[in-house]
C-alpha positions in Angstrom: 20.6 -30.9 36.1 19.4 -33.6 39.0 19.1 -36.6 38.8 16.8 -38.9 41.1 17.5 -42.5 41.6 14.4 -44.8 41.9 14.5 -48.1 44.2 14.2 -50.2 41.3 16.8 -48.5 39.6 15.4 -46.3 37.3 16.9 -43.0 36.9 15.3 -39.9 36.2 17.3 -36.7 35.5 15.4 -33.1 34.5 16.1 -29.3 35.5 12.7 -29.3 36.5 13.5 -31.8 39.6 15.2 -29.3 41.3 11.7 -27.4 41.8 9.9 -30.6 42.5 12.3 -31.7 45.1 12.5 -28.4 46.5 8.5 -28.7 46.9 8.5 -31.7 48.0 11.0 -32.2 50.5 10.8 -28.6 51.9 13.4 -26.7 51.0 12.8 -23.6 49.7 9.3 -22.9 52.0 8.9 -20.2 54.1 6.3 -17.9 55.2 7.3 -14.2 56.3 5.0 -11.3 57.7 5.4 -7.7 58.0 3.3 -4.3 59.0 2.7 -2.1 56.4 4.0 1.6 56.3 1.6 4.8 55.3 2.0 4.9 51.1 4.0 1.4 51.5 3.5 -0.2 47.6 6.6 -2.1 47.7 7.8 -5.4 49.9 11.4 -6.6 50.2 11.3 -9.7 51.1 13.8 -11.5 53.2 13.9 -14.6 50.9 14.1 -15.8 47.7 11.3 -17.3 45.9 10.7 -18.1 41.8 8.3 -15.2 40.0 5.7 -16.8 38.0 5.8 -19.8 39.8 2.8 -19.8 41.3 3.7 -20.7 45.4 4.0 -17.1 46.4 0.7 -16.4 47.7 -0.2 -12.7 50.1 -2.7 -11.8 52.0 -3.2 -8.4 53.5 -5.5 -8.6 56.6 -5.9 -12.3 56.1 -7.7 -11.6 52.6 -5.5 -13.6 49.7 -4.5 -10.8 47.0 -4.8 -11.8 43.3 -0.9 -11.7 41.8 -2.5 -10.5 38.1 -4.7 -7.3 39.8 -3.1 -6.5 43.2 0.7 -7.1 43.3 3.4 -7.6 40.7 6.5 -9.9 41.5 9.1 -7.5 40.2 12.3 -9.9 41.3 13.0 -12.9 43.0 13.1 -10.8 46.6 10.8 -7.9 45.6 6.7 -7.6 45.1 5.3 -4.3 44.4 1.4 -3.6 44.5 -0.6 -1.7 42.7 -1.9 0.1 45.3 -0.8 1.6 48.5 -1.2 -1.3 51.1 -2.9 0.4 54.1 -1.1 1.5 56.8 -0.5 -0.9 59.6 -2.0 -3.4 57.7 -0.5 -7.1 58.2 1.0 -8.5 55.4 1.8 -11.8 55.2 4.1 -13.6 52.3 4.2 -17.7 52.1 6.4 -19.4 49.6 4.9 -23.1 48.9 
């Protein structure tokens, strides 16, 4: 559990700091882009990132993908769409 310590005092202490910390103070971003083999469906990435949370957002070609219709987050390093992603296509993963 964190705790965060206010300048008048006040003290605060939730799991859920941890993510707002990490948001707001930048750790835990990072944006990561790769080329897309012939039949390619799954991505491992080379960081971490929270499923479900909402901050992974992909675009293939610069067009945002929709996480319920295009891509499943199958781990915490792993997304696998539901289509082949076309060959040479640029893919590009940010983590905000």
């Amino acid at each position: 559990m964190t705790s965060t310590v206010f300048i008048s005092g006040t003290v605060i202490e939730s799991p859920w700091l941890n993510d707002v910390n990490d948001f707001v103070y930048g750790t835990g971003r990072w944006q990561w882009e790769t080329i897309a083999t012939s039949g390619q469906t799954v991505f491992n990435l080379p960081y971490a990132y929270t499923p479900g949370s909402m901050r992974l957002s992909i675009f293939i070609n610069g067009l945002k993908q929709s996480r319920t219709s295009s891509y499943a987050e199958t781990n915490s390093t792993t997304v696998t769409f539901t289509q082949a992603v076309p060959n040479t296509a640029l893919v590009e993963f940010n983590n905000y």
